[in-house]
C-alpha positions as CSV (number, residue, x, y, z in Angstrom):
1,X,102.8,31.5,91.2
2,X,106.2,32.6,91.3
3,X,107.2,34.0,95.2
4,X,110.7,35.9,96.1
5,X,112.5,34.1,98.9
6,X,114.9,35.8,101.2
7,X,117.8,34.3,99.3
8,X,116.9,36.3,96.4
9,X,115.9,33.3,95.0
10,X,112.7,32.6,92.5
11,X,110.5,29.8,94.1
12,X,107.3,28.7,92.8
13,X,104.1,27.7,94.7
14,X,102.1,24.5,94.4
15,X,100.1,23.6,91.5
16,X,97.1,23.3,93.9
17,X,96.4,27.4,93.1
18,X,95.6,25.8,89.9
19,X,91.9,25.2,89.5
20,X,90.5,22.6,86.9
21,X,89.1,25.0,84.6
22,X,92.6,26.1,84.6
23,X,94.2,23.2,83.8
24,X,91.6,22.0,80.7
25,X,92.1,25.6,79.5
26,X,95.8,24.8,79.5
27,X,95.0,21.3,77.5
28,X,92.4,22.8,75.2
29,X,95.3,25.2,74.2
30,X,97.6,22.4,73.2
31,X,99.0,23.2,69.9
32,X,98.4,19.4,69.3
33,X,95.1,16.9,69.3
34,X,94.7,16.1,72.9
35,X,92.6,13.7,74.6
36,X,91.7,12.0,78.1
37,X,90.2,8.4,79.1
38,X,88.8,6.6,81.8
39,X,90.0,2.8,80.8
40,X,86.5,0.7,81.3
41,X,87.3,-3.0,82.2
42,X,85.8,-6.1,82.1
43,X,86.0,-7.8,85.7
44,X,89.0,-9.4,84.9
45,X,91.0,-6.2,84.7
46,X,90.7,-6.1,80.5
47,X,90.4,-2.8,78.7
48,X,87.1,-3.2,76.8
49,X,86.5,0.3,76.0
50,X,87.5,4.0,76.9
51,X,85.6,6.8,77.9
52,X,85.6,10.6,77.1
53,X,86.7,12.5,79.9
54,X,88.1,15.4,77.9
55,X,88.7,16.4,74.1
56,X,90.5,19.2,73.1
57,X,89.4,21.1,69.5
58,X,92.1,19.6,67.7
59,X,91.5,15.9,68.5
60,X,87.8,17.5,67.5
61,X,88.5,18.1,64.4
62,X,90.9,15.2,63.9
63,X,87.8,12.4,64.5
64,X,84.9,15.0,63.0
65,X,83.0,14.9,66.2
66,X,82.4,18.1,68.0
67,X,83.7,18.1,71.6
68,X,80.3,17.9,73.4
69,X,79.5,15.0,71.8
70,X,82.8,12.8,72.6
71,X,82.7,14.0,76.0
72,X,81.2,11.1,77.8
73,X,80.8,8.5,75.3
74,X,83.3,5.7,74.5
75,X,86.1,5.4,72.0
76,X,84.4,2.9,70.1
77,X,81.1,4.3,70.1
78,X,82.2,8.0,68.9
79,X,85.1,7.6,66.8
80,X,85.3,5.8,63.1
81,X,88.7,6.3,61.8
82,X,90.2,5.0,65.1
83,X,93.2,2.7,65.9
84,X,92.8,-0.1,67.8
85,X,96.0,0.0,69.1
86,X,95.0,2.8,71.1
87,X,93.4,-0.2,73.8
88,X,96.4,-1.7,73.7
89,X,98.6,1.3,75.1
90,X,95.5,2.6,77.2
91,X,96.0,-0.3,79.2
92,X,99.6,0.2,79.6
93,X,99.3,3.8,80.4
94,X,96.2,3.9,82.9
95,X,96.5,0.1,84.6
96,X,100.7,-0.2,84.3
97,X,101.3,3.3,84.5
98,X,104.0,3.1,81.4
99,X,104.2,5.8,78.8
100,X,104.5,5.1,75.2
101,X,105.5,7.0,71.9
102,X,104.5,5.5,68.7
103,X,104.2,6.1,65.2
104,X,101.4,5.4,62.8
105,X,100.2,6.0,59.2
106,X,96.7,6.8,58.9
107,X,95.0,5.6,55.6
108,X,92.0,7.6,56.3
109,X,94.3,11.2,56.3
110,X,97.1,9.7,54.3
111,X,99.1,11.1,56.9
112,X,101.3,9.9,59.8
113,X,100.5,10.8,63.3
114,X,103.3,10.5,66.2
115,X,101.0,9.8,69.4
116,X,102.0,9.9,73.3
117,X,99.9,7.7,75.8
118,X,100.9,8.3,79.2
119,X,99.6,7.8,82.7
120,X,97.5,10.6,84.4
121,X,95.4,11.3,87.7
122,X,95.4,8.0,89.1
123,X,95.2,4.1,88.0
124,X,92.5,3.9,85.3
125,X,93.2,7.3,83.7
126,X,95.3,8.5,80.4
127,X,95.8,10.8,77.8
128,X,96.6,11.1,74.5
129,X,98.5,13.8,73.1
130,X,98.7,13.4,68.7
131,X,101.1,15.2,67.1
132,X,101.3,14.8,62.7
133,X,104.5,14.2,61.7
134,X,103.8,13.5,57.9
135,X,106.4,16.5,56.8
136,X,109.0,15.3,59.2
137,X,108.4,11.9,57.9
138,X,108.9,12.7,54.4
139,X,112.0,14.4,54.9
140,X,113.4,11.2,56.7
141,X,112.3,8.9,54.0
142,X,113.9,11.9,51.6
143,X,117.1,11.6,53.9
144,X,117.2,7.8,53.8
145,X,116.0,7.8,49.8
146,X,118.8,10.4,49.1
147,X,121.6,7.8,51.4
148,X,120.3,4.9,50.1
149,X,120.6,5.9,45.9
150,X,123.8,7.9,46.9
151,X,125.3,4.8,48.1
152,X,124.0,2.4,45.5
153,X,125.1,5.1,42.8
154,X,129.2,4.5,45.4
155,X,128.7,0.8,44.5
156,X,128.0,0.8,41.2
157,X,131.0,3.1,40.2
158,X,133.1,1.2,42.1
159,X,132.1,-2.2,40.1
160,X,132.3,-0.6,37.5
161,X,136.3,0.7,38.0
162,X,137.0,-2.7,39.5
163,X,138.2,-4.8,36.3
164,X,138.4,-4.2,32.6
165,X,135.1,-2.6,30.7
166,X,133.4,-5.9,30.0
167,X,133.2,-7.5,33.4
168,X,133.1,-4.3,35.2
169,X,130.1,-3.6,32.9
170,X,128.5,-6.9,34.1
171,X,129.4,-6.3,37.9
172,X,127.4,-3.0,37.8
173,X,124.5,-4.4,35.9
174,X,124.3,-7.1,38.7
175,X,124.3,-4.7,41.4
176,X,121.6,-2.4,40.1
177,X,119.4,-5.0,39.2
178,X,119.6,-6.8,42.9
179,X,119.3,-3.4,44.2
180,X,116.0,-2.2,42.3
181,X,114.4,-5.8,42.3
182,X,114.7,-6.0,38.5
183,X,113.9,-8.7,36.4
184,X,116.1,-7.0,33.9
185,X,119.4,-4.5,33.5
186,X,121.0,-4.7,30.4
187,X,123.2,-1.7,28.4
188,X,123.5,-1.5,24.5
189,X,125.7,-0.6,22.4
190,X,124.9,1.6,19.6
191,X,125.7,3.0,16.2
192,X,123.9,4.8,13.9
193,X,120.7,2.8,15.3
194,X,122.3,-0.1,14.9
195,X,123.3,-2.5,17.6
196,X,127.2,-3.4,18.0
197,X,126.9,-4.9,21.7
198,X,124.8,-6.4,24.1
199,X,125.3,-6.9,27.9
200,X,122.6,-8.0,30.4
201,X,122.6,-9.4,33.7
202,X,119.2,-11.1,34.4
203,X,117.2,-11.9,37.7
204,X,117.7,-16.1,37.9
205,X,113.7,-15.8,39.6
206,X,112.1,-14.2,36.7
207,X,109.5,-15.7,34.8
208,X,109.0,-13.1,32.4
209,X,110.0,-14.0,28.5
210,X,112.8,-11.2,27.8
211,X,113.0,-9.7,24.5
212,X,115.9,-10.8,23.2
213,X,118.8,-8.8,21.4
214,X,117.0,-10.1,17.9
215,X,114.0,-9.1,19.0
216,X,115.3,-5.5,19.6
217,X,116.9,-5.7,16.1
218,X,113.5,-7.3,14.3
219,X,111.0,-4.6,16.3
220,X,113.8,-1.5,16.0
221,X,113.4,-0.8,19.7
222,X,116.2,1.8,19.3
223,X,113.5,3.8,17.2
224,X,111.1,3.4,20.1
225,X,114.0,4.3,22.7
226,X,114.6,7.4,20.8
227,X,111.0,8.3,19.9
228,X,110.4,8.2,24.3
229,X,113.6,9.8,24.7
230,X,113.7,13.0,22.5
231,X,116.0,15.3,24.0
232,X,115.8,13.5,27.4
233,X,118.7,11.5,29.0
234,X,116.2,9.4,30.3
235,X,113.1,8.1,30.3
236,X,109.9,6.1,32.8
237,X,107.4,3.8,30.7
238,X,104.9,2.8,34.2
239,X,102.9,0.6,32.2
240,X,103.7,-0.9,28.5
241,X,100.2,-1.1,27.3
242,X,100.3,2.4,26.3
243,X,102.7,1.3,23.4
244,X,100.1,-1.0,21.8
245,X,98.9,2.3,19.7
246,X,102.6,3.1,18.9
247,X,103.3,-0.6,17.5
248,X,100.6,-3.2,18.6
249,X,103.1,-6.0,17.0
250,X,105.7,-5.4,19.3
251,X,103.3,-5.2,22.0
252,X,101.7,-8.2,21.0
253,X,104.7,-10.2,20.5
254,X,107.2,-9.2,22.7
255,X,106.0,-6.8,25.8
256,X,102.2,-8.1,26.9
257,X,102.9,-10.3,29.7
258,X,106.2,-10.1,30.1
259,X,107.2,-6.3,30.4
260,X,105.2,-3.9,32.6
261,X,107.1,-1.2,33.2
262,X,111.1,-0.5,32.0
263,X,112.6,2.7,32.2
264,X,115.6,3.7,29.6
265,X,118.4,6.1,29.8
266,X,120.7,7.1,26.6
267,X,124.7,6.8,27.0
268,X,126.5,9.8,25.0
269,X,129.8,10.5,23.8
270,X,129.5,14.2,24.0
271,X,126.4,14.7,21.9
272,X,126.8,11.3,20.1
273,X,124.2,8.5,20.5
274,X,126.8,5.6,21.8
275,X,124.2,3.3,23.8
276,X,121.4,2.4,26.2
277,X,120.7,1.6,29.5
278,X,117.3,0.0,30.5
279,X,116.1,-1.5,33.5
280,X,112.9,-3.9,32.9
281,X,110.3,-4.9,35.4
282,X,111.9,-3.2,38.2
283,X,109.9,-3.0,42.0
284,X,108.3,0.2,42.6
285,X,107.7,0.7,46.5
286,X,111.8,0.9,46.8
287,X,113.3,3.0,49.4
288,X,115.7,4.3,46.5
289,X,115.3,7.0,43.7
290,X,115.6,4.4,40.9
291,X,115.7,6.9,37.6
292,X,118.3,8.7,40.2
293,X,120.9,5.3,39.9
294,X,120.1,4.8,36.2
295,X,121.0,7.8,34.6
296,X,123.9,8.2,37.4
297,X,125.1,4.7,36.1
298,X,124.7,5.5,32.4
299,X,126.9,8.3,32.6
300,X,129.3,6.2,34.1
301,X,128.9,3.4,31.5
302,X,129.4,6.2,29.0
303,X,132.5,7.4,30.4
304,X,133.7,3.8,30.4
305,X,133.0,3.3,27.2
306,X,134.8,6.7,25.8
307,X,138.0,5.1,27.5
308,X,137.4,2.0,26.4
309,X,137.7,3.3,22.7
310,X,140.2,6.2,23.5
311,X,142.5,3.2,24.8
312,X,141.3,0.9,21.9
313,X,142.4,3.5,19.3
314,X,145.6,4.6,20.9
315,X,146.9,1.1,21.1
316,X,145.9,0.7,17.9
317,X,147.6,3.9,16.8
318,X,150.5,2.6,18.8
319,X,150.5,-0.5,16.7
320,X,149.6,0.5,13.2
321,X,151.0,2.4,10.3
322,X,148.5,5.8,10.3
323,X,148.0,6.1,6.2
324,X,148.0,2.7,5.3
325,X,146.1,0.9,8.5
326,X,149.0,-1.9,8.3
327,X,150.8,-2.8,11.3
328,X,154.2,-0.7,12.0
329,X,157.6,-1.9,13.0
330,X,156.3,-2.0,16.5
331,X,154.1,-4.2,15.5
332,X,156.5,-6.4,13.7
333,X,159.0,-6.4,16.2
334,X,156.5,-8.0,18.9
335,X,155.6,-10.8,15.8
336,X,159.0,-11.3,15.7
337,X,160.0,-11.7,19.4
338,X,156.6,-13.8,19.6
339,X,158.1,-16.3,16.8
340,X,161.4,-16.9,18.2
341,X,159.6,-18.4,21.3
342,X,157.8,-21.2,19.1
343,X,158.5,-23.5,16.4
344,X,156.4,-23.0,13.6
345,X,156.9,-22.4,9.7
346,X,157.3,-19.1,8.3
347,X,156.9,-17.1,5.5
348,X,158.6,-13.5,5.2
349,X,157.8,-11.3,1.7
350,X,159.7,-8.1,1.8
351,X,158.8,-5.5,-0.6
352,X,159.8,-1.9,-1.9
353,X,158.1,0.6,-3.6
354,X,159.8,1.6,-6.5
355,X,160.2,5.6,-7.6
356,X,158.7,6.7,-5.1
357,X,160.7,10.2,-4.8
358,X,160.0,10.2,-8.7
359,X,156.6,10.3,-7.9
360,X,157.5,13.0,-4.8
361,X,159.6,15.1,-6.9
362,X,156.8,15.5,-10.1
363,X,153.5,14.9,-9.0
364,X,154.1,15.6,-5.5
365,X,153.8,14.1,-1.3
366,X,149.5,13.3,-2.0
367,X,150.4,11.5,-5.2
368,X,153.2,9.6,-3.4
369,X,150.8,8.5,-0.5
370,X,148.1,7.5,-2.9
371,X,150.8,5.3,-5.0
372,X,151.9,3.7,-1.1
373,X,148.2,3.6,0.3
374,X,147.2,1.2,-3.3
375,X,151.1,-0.6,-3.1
376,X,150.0,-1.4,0.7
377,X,145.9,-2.6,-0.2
378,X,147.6,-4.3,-2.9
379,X,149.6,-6.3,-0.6
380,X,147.3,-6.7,2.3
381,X,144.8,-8.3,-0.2
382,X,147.8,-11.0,-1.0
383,X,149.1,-12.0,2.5
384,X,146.1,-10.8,4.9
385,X,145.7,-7.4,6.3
386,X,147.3,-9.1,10.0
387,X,150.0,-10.4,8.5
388,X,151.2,-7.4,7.0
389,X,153.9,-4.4,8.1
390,X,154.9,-1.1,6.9
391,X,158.0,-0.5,8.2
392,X,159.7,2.7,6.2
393,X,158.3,5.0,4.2
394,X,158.9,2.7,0.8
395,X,159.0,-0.8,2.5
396,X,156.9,-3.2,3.5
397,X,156.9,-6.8,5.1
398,X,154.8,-9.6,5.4
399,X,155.4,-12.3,8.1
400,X,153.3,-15.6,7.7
401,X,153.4,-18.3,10.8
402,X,151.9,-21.9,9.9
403,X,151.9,-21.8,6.3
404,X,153.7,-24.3,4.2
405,X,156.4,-23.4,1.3
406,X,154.3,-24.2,-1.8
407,X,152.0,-22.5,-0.3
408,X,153.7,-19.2,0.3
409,X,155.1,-19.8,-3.3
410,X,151.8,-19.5,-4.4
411,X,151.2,-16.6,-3.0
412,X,154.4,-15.0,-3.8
413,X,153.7,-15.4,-7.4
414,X,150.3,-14.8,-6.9
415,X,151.5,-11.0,-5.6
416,X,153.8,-10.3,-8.5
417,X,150.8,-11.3,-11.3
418,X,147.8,-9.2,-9.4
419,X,150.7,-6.0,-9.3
420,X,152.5,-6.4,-12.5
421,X,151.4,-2.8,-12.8
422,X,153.2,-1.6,-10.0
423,X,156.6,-1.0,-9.6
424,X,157.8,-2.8,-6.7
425,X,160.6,-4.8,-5.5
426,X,160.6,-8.0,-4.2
427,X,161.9,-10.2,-1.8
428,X,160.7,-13.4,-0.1
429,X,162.1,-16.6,2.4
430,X,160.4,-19.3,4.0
431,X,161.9,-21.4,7.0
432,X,160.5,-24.5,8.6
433,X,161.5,-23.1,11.8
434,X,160.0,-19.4,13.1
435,X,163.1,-19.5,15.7
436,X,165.5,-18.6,12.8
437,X,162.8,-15.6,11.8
438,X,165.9,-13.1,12.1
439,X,167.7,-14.8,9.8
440,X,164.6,-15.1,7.5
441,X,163.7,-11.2,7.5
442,X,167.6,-10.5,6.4
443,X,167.2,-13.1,3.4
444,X,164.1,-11.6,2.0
445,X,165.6,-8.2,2.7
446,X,168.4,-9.4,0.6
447,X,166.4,-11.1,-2.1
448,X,164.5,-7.8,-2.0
449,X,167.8,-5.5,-2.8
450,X,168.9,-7.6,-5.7
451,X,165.3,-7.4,-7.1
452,X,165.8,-3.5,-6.9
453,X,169.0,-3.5,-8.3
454,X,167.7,-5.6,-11.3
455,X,164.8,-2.9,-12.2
456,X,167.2,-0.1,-11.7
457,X,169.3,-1.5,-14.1
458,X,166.3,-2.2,-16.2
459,X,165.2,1.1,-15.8
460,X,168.3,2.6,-16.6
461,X,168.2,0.2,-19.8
462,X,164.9,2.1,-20.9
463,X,165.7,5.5,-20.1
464,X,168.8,4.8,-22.3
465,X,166.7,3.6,-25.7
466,X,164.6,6.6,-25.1
């Protein structure tokens, strides 16, 4: 009890004004399961078994034995859903006088119990104090679930930004499937249900047959994907047999005995169906959130592949003529640098719409871009779609490494039969050596001119006799 001193100070008396009711009243009012032993040894100093010297109501209640009855009996003789690791820190605690904190899951409760055994009264004595720490446990395993996906999720985004789409696409795919134990990780590429790509990384250990990318195609998984997916963005399938109603075919053939579980997330532009992500045969008792990482990933994928085609279309808008879909005098003038570095034949056909602003001037600008648009297919079908240029608003050039002169003669003549219905000028050189290109482009240009000149004169001619 608590005594004033003549210091003013606060003192307090011994324990010994303490009875033993006072203290057990103290135990039995532990918030937590509470328990005391007397060790019982063989004569060799071995805990055999322990006996009840005091139970609170909570330890009660924790074993389903009522206080009075574990009160003098022995551990093993009273309690069922015991753990026999208790003898092993009894010993430690009553005959070595240690104290030990430990932490154990309980089948029986589905819970997980923290317990203290510690040294009391004299050699031969402990206690047991349990304390359930299930809730703090989960929130742990949350902690460590939430760090360990948040930093697979770091990874995979940095493979993925670590090299150019496809081999930072088949980084990431390796690093999720190490991460979540798959047998599988592949992504899809999609349009309009079709598939337009295919990238997987697969486990080297795997025994499992993997549909292929023809089986997808033959059993139209893509209708399946979308079918699980509805609005989702993602989707778990725990065990495949549940798709044997849906299709037993593809069951049959493909999933039974080789897939068991896969889980499948959709990769958008905006509200466009672009791709798929799936995982197949991935582990379950994983100390990461793995839907988490997949549709975290997919939206990365999906972003990649957005730039991938932004960049694929602005280089080719960069590089191409935007009505006709020819290449445009950018174009041309990397051909050209390109062919003064080698030594190969050439074959340059220079061409120039004729009355064109005619066409402007009565019919209007759509009429004139219709007449270029079919001068231009017209062409392209002649001397190949790559080898072809627009470079004005009336001309045109095709440059044509590696072919031979009778060749390009052939073709030349081949042109001015297929468009004897369109008035067009002509010009056309071939060299035996692509380092004089320059000097090629000029002679066709010239050719070209004194074409022109010829059906202006022509045309002149007939206007005339009209």
């Amino acid at each position: 009890m608590p005594e004033q001193t003549n210091t003013g100070k606060i003192e307090y008396s011994s324990t010994k004004e303490f009875s033993d009711s006072d203290i057990l009243s103290m135990l039995k009012d532990l918030p937590d399961a509470c328990c005391i032993f007397k060790v019982l040894t063989d004569p060799f100093g071995t805990v055999k078994d322990m006996l009840f010297l005091f139970a609170n109501e909570k330890y009660a209640q924790l074993v389903g034995k009522p206080t009075s009855e574990l009160i003098g009996s022995t551990y093993f003789t009273s309690v069922s859903n015991r753990d026999e690791d208790w003898i092993k820190y009894s010993y430690q605690a009553a005959m070595l006088r240690q104290s030990s904190i430990m932490r154990t899951y309980n089948t029986y409760y589905d819970k997980w119990f923290e317990f203290w055994a510690v040294p009391v009264y004299q050699k031969g004595f402990c206690a047991f104090i349990i304390h359930d720490v299930t809730a703090t446990k989960h929130s742990e395993d949350d902690i460590v679930l939430t760090n360990n996906t948040n930093n697979l999720v770091i990874d995979c985004a940095k493979a993925l930004s670590s090299a150019e789409f496809g081999k930072g696409l088949r980084r990431v795919l390796k690093v999720v499937g190490e991460a979540i134990e798959a047998d599988r990780v592949f992504a899809i590429e999609a349009d309009e249900g079709s598939v337009v790509g295919f990238h997987e990384w697969i486990n080297g250990a795997s025994a499992a047959k993997l549909p292929t990318k023809e089986d997808i195609e033959k059993h139209d998984f893509i209708s399946l994907w979308d079918k699980q997916l509805k609005d989702k963005d993602l989707v778990v399938v725990n065990d495949t047999m549940i798709l044997r109603d849906y299709n037993e075919a593809l069951y049959n053939d493909v999933l039974a005995g080789n897939i068991q579980r896969y889980i499948v997330a959709v990769l958008r532009d905006n509200e466009k169906i672009i791709g798929y992500l799936i995982a197949d045969n991935y582990a379950n008792d994983l100390s990461i959130n793995v839907s988490s990482v997949i549709e975290s990933v997919a939206i990365f994928i999906s972003y990649e592949m957005r730039n991938r085609t932004l960049t694929s279309e602005m280089t080719y808008l960069g590089s191409h003529d935007a009505l006709t879909g020819l290449g445009n005098r950018y174009a041309l003038n990397q051909t050209l640098k390109l062919l003064t570095e080698m030594s190969a034949t050439v074959g340059v056909c220079y061409l120039d719409v004729n009355g064109l602003k005619v066409i402007n001037k009565e019919k209007g600008h759509e009429a004139g871009d219709a007449h270029i648009k079919a001068v231009a297919e017209k062409f392209a079908q002649v001397f190949k779609n790559k080898y072809c240029y627009r470079i004005g608003g009336d001309e045109f050039i095709a440059v044509i490494p590696e072919i031979m002169e009778d060749k390009f003669a052939e073709l030349i003549e081949k042109y001015r039969k297929k468009c004897s219905n369109i008035e067009a000028s002509i010009g056309s050189c071939w060299i035996a050596n692509s380092q004089e290109i320059n000097r090629a482009v000029k002679e066709a240009d010239e050719t070209m001119r004194e074409d022109k000149a010829r059906y202006y004169v022509e045309h002149e001619r007939r206007k005339g006799m009209n």
